[in-house]
C-alpha positions in Angstrom: 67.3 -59.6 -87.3 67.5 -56.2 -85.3 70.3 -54.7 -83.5 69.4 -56.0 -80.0 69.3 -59.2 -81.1 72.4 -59.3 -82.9 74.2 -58.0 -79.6 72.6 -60.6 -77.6 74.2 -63.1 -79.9 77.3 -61.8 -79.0 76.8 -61.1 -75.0 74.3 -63.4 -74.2 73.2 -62.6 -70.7 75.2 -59.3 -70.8 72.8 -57.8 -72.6 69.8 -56.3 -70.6 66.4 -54.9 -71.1 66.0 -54.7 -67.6 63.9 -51.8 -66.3 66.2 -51.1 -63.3 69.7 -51.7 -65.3 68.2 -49.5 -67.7 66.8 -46.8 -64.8 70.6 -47.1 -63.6 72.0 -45.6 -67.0 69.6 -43.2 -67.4 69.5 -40.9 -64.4 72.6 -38.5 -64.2 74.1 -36.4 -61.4 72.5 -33.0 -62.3 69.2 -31.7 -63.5 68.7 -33.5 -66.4 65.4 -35.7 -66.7 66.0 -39.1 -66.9 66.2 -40.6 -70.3 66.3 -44.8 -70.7 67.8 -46.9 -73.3 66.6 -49.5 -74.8 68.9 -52.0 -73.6 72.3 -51.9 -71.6 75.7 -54.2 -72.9 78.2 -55.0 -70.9 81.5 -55.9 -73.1 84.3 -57.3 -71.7 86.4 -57.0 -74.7 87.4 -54.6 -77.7 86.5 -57.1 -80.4 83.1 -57.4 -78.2 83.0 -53.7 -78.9 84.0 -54.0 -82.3 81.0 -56.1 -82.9 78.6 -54.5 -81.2 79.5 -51.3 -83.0 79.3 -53.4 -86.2 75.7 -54.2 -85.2 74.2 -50.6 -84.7 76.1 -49.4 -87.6 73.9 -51.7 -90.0 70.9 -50.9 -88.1 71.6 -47.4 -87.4 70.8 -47.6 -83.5 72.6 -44.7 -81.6 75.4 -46.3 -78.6 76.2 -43.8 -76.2 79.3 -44.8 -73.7 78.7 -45.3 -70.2 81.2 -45.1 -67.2 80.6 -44.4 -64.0 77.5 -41.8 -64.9 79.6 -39.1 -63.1 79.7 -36.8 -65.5 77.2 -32.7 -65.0 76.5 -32.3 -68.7 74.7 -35.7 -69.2 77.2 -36.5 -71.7 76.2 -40.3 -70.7 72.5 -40.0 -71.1 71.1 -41.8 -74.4 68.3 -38.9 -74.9 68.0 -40.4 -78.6 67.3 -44.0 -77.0 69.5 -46.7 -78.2 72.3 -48.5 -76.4 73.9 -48.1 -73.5 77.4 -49.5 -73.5 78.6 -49.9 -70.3 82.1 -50.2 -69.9 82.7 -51.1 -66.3 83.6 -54.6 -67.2 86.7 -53.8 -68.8 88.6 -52.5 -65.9 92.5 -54.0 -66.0 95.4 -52.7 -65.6 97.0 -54.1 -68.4 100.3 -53.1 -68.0 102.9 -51.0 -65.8 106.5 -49.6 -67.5 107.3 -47.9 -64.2 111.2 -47.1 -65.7 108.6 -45.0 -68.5 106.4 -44.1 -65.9 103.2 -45.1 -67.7 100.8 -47.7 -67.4 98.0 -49.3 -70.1 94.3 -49.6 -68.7 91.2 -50.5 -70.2 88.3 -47.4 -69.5 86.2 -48.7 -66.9 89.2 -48.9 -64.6 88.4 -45.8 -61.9 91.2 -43.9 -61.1 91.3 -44.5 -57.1 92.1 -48.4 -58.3 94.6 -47.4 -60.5 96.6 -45.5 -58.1 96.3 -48.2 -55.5 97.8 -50.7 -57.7 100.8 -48.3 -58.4 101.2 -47.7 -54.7 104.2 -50.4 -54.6 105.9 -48.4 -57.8 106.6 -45.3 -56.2 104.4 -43.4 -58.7 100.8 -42.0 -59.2 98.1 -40.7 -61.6 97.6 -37.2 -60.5 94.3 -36.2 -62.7 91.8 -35.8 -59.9 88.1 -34.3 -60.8 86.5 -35.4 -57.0 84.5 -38.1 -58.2 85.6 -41.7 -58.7 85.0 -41.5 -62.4 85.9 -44.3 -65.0 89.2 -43.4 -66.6 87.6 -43.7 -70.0 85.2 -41.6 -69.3 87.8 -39.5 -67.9 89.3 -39.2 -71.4 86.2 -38.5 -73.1 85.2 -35.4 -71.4 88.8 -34.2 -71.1 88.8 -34.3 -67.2 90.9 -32.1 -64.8 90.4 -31.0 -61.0 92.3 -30.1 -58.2 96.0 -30.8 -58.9 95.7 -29.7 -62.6 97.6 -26.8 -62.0 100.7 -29.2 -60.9 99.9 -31.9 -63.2 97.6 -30.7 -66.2 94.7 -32.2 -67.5 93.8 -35.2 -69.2 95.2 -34.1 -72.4 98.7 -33.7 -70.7 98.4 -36.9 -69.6 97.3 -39.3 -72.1 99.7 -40.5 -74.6 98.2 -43.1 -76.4 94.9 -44.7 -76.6 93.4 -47.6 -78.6 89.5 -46.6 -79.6 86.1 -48.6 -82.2 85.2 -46.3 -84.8 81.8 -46.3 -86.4 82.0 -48.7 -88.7 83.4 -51.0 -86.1 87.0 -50.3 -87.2 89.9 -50.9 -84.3 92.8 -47.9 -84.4 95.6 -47.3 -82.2 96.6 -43.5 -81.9 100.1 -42.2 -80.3 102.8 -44.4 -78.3 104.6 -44.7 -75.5 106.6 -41.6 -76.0 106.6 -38.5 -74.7 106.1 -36.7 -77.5 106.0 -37.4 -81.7 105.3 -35.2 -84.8 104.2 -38.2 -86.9 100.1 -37.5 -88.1 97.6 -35.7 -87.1 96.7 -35.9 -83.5 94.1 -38.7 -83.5 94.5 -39.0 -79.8 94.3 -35.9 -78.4 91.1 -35.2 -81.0 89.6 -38.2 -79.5 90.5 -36.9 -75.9 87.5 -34.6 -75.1 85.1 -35.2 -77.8 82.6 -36.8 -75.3 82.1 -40.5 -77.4 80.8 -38.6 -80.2 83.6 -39.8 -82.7 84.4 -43.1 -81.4 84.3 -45.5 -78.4 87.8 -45.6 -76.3 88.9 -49.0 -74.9 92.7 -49.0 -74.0 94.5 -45.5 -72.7 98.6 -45.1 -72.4 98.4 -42.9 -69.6 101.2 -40.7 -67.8 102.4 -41.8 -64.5 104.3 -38.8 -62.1 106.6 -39.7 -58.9 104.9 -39.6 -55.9 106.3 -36.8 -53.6 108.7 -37.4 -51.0 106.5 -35.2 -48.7 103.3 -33.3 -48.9 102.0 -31.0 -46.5 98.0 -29.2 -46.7 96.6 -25.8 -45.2 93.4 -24.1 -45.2 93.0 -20.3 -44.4 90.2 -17.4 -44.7 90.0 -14.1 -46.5 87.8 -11.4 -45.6 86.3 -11.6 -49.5 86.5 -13.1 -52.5 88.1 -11.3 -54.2 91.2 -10.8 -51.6 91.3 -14.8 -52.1 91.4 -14.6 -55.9 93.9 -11.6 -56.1 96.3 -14.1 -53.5 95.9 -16.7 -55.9 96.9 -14.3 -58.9 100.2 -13.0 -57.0 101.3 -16.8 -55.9 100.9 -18.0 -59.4 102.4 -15.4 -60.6 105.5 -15.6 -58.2 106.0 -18.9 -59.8 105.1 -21.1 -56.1 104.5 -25.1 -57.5 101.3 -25.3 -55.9 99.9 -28.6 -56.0 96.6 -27.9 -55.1 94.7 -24.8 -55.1 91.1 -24.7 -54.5 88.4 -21.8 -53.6 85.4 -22.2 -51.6 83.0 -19.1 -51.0 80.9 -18.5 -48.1 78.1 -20.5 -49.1 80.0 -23.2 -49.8 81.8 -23.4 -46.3 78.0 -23.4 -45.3 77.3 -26.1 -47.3 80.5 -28.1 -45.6 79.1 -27.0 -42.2 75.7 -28.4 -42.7 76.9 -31.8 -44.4 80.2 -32.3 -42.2 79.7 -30.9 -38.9 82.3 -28.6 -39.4 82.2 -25.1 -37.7 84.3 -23.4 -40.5 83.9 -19.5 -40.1 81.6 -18.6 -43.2 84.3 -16.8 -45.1 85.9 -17.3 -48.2 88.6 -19.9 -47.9 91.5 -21.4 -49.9 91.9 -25.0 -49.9 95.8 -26.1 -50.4 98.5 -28.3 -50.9 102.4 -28.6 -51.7 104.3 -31.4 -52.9 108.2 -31.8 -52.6 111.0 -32.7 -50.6 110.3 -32.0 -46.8 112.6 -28.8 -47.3 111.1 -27.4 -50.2 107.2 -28.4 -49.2 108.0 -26.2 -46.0 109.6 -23.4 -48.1 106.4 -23.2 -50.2 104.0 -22.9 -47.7 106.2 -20.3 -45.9 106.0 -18.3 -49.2 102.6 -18.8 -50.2 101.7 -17.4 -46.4 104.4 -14.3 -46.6 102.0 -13.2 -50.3 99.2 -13.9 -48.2 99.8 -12.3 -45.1 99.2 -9.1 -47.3 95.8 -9.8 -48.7 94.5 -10.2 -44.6 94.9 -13.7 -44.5 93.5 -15.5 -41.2 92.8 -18.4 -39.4 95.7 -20.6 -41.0 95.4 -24.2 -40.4 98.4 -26.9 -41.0 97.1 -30.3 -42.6 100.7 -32.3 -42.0 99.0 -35.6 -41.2 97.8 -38.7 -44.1 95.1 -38.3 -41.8 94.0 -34.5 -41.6 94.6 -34.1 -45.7 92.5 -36.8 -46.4 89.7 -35.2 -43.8 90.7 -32.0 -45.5 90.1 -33.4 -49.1 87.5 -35.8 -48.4 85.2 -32.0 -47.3 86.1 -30.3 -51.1 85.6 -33.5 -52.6 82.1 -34.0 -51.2 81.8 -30.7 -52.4 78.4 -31.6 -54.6 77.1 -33.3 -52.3 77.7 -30.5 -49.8 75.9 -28.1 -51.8 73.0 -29.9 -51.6 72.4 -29.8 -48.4 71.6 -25.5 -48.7 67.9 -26.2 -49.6 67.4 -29.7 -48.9 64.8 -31.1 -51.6 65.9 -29.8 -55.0 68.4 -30.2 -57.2 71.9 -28.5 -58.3 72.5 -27.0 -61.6 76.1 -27.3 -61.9 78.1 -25.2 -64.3 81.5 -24.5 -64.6 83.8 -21.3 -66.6 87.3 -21.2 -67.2 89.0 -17.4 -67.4 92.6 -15.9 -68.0 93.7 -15.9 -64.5 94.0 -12.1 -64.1 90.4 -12.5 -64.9 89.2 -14.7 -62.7 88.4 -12.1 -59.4 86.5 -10.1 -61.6 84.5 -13.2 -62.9 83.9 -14.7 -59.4 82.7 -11.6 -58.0 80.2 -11.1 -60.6 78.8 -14.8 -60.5 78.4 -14.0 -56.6 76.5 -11.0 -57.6 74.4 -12.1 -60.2 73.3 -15.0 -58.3 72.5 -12.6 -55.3 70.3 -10.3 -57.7 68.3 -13.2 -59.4 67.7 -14.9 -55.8 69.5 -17.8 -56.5 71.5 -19.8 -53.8 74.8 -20.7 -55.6 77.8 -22.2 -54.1 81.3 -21.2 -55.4 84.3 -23.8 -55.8 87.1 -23.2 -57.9 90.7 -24.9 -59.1 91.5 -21.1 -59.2 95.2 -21.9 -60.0 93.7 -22.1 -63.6 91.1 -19.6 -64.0 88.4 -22.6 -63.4 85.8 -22.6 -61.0 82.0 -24.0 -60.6 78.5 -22.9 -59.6 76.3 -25.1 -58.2 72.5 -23.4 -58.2 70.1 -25.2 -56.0 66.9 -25.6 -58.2 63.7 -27.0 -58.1 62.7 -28.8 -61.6 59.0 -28.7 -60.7 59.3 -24.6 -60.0 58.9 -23.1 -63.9 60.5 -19.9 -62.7 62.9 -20.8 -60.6 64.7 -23.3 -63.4 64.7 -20.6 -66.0 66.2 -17.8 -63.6 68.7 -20.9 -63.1 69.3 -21.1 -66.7 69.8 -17.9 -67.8 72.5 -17.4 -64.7 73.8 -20.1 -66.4 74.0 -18.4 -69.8 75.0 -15.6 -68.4 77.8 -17.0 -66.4 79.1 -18.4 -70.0 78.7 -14.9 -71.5 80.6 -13.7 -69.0 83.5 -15.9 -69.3 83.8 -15.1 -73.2 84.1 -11.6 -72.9 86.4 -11.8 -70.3 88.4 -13.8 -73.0 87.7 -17.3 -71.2 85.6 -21.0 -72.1 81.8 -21.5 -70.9 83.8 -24.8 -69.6 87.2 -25.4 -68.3 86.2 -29.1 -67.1 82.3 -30.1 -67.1 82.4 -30.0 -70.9 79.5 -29.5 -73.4 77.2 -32.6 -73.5 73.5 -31.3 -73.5 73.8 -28.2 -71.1 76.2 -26.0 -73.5 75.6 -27.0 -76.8 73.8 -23.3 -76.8 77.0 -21.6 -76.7 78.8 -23.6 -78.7 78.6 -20.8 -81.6 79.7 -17.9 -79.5 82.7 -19.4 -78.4 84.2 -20.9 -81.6 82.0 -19.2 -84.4 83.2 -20.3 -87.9 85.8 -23.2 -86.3 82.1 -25.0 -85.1 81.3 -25.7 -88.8 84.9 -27.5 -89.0 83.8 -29.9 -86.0 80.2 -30.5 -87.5 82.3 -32.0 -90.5 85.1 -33.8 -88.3 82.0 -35.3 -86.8 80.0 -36.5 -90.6 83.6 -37.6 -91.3 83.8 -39.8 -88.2 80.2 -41.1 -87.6 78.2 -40.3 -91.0 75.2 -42.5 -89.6 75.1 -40.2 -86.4 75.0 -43.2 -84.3 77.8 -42.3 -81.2 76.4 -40.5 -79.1 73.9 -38.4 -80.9 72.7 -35.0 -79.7 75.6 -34.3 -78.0 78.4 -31.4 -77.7 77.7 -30.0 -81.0 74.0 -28.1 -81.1 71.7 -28.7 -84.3 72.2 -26.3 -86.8 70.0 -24.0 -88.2 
């Protein structure tokens, strides 16, 4: 008896060979071909998982984690065939400890229903990458976004998880509390490595009080670069932004053309402030006394539920937005993460590159933390145009290493930057390739991911 057939023993029904389920988890978000499994499962528990894993460990077919397919590296694309393992099924809250201010899910919970089951606690899960991802996918790829300079990433904000190895073996890593110097850090190892060292099916997660009072804004610069060196001076006068995004010219266009907006096609920072109703007003009079001397203009108050979420709902659609440049292709998304007093000098020369390759790219940024995004409008059937794509791509990364940054602060690796894998961590990449044998000798979670052949 095969694999497949073992699972279906175990899920019945839940099991599909379906050519459209399988169509489903094998297209992505970005440029990536599509690639099919051979079959989709839908568990609904961890011993479900347990089994399953059990299964393609004897028979040595690859499982590669599915959650909501969100993610711009493919990271949930099964190029080696396989399973998919679909985790939307297991989406419960399990528990709440508002007096800890944490609460126990299963993955496939997304983190929009999370926070509107805590709405009655008083508290919320801040991690916010734009998309409605899965929260175990969430994990996996180490997710941030726009409040992570508040709130930090997922790393900061996971504190315990339960995951299946393997060999089909269930662990439990961290607990409830805040901190511990007991072990290794089995969760915070498993926290980013993309599925490739085991399957995660319960996270502890890290709840925050929701502000009394939050207030948004919006306002121009005359450049880039004024935008980036206002963001430098407000982080470095210590201001608690919440929120602090970029957009470049060509992506207010983008919002233009895909939300009727008539933005001015500058350069504009997106913000928000979180507090009491005194010290939200203080902020945003501070942040707009730095800014007054970069040439700040056209300053726009976002007091409402209703105008943030308007103002919100335009960065978020961000992707979508960027698409609508040259309708018919495809965006290349890539992201770089640089020492904030690097970050002007690494955002102008993206601009510029892309200019001198004739490339349209569209600049967003979390520029509170050095991180910000390209998306290059591409068409997979033009030869020349991908590879000018790529190597602005490449480039991009280059450029964030020697400016002493990551070739990605959020995205993470998957297929797209296995490449550079060996120019950012050089000898330490040898020590993952045998964290990796350790965890999955059979090379079955997730194969051909985050860590690039060798030789």
């Amino acid at each position: 008896m095969g694999a497949l057939a073992e699972i279906a023993d175990i899920l019945g029904p839940r099991l599909s060979t379906g050519e459209s389920v399988r169509a489903l988890h094998g297209r992505n978000e970005a440029h990536f071909p599509p690639t099919l499994p051979e079959a989709v499962a839908f568990p609904e528990t961890t011993a479900e998982i347990a089994a399953i894993m059990r299964a393609c460990a004897a028979h040595g077919l690859p499982i590669t984690a599915f959650g909501t397919g969100s993610s711009l590296e493919g990271q949930h694309l099964p190029i080696r065939g396989g399973l998919s393992l679909d985790l939307s099924r297991m989406d419960r809250v399990l528990a709440i400890h508002p007096e800890d201010q944490i609460a126990i899910v299963q993955p496939g919970l997304t983190r929009t229903r999370l926070n509107a089951d805590l709405r009655a606690t008083g508290l919320f899960f801040p991690v916010d990458p734009g998309a409605d991802a899965s929260l175990g996918g969430m994990a996996a790829t180490r997710a941030s976004g726009t409040t992570t300079v508040r709130y930090g990433t997922m790393r900061e904000n996971v504190l315990a998880l339960e995951a299946v190895m393997a060999d089909g073996a269930v662990i439990r890593t961290g607990s409830r509390a805040r901190k511990s110097s007991a072990g290794y850090d089995l969760t915070h190892l498993l926290v980013g490595s993309e599925g490739t060292l085991g399957i995660i099916t319960e996270l502890t997660l890290r709840l925050h009080p929701q502000p009394e009072a939050i207030s948004a804004a919006i306002c121009r610069f005359a450049s880039v670069a004024a935008a980036v060196d206002c963001v430098i001076a407000v982080i470095q006068s210590a201001i608690p932004m919440a929120r602090i995004e970029l957009v470049d010219e060509t992506m207010v266009r983008g919002f233009n053309l895909h939300s009727g907006t008539d933005l001015p096609e500058n350069p504009h920072l997106f913000l928000e402030f979180h507090g009491s109703p005194a010290a939200v007003a203080e902020q945003a009079a501070a942040f707009r006394e730095i800014a007054d001397g970069f040439g700040v203009a056209g300053w726009q108050d976002a007091t409402t539920t209703e105008a943030r979420n308007a103002l919100w709902a335009m960065r978020h659609n961000a992707h979508h937005a960027t698409g609508a440049l040259e309708p018919g292709k495809r965006t290349l998304a890539t992201d770089v993460c640089v020492p904030i007093s690097k970050l002007a000098e690494a955002v102008v020369e993206a601009q510029d590159l892309a200019r001198a390759m004739g490339l349209t790219s569209a600049i967003v940024g979390h520029v509170g933390d050095g991180n910000f995004h390209c998306g290059v409008r591409v068409d997979p059937d033009d030869a020349a145009e991908m590879a000018r794509a790529l190597e602005f791509s490449g480039r991009l990364a280059e450029t964030a290493l020697r400016l002493g940054g990551t070739v990605s602060g959020e995205h993470g690796i998957g297929i797209g930057k296995q490449k550079y894998m060996a120019a950012e961590h050089g000898a330490a990449l040898d020590w993952m390739r045998t964290l990796k044998a350790a965890f999955d000798p059979a090379c079955i979670l997730n194969p051909g991911k985050m860590l690039p052949p060798e030789g």
